[in-house]
C-alpha distance (Angstrom), angle and dihedral (degrees) to the residues before:
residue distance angle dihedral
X1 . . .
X2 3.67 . .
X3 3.75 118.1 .
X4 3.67 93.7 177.2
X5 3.73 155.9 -39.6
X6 3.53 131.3 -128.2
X7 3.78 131.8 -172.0
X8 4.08 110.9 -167.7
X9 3.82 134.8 175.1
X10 3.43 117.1 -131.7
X11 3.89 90.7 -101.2
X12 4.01 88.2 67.1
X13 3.93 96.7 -103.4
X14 3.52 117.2 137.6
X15 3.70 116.3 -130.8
X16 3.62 93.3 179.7
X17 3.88 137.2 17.9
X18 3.77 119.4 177.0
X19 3.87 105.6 171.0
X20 4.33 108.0 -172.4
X21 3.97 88.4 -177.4
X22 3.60 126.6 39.7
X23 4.14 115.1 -112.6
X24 3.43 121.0 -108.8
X25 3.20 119.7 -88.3
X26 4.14 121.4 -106.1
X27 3.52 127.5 -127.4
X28 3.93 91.8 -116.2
X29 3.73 94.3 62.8
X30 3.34 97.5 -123.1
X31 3.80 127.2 166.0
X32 3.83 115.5 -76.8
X33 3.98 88.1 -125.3
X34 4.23 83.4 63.2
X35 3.49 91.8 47.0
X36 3.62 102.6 56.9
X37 4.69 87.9 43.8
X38 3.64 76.0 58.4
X39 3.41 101.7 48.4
X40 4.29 88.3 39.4
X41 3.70 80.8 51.5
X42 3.63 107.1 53.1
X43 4.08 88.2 36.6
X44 3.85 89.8 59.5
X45 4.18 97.1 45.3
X46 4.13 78.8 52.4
X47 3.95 98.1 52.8
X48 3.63 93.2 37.6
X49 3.63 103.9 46.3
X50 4.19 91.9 46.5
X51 3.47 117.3 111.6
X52 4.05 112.7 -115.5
X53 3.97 86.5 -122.8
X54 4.20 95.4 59.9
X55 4.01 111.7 79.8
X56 3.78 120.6 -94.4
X57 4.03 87.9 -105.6
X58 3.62 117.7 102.8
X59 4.52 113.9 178.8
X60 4.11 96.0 -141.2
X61 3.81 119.7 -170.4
X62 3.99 93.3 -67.6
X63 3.78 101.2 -15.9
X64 4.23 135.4 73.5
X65 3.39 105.3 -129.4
X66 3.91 115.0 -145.9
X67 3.84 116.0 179.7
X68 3.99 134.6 164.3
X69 3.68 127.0 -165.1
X70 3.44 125.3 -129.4
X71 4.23 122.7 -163.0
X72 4.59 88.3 -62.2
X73 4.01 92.1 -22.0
X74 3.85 118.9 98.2
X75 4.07 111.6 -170.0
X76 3.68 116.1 -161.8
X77 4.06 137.5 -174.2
X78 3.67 122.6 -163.8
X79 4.01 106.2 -145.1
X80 3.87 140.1 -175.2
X81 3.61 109.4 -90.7
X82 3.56 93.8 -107.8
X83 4.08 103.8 52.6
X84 3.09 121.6 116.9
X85 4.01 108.8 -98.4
X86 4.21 98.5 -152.9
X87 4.19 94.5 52.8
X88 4.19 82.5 56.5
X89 3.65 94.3 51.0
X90 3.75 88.7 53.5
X91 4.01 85.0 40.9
X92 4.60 82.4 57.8
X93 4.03 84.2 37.4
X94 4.09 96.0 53.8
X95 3.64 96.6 42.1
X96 3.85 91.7 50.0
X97 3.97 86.1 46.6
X98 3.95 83.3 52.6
X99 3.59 95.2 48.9
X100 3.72 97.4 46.2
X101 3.79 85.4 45.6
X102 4.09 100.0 49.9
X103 4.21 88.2 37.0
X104 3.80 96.0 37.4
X105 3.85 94.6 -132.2
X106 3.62 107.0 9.4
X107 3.36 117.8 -135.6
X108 4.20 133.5 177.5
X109 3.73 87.7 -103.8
X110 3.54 92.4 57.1
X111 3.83 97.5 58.4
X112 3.92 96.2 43.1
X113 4.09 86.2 47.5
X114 3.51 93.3 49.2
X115 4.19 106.6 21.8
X116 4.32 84.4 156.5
X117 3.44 93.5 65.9
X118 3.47 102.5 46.8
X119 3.77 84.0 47.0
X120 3.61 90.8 53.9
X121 3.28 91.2 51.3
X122 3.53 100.6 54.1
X123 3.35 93.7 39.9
X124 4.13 82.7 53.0
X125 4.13 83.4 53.0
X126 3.84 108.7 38.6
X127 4.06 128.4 34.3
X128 3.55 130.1 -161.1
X129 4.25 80.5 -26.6
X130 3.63 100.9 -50.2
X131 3.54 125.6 100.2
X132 3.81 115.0 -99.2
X133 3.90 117.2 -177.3
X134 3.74 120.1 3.9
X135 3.72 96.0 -177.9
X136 4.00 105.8 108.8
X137 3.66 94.7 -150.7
X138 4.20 100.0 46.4
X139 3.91 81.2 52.5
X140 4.01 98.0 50.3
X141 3.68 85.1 40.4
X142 4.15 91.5 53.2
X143 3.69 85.1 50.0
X144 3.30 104.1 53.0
X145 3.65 93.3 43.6
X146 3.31 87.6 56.3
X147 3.98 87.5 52.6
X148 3.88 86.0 58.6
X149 3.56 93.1 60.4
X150 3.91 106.3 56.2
């Protein structure tokens, strides 16, 4: 199951944060807003600082890590232990595939511009952390559908 997904700059600043099971809370009883900055935090300084010849798999407190970077964007999914890591890099790989596809050459600008659609289109992808529909057309289709109706 997906725990959650990240999509960070290079900088460290989150340009989306979908979170399908709340973080665990810390000893210092902080707020669970605090938590999960901490958690986007410590995830990025991990991603960032890995050398290109390690594996894209990171073991995190209770989680697998499994990130991919595209051009300045790294997009990461926090796992059970036990998943299997390749079907989650193909998860990262399809949703860039549907975000170059929807944007016609994604680019950072075009997710913090438009943060709804990307949204949508996660939402359209994964539900309640599980993966929902991995056919690329049914999931441009839902979108723009949904389009239609605002």
């Amino acid at each position: 199951m997906i725990r959650f997904f990240l999509l960070q700059n290079r900088q460290g600043k989150t340009r989306l944060s979908k979170w399908y099971v709340p973080p665990p809370s810390s000893t210092g009883g902080g707020s669970p807003e605090a938590e999960k900055a901490r958690i986007e935090s410590e995830v990025h300084r991990l991603v960032t600082s890995r050398d290109k010849k390690y594996t894209n798999f990171i073991e995190y407190a209770s989680y697998k890590i499994i990130y991919r970077r595209y051009a300045g964007l790294f997009f990461t999914i926090a796992v059970d232990i036990g998943d299997n890591e390749l079907s989650y890099l193909e998860t990262i790989h399809l949703f860039v595939e549907l975000l170059d596809s929807y944007f016609s050459n994604v680019c950072e600008l075009d997710i913090v511009f438009n943060f709804n659609r990307v949204y949508a289109i996660l939402d359209e992808y994964i539900l309640a952390g599980e993966i929902e529909e991995t056919s690329k057309k049914e999931i441009l289709d839902r979108v723009k559908v949904l389009e239609k109706l605002e």
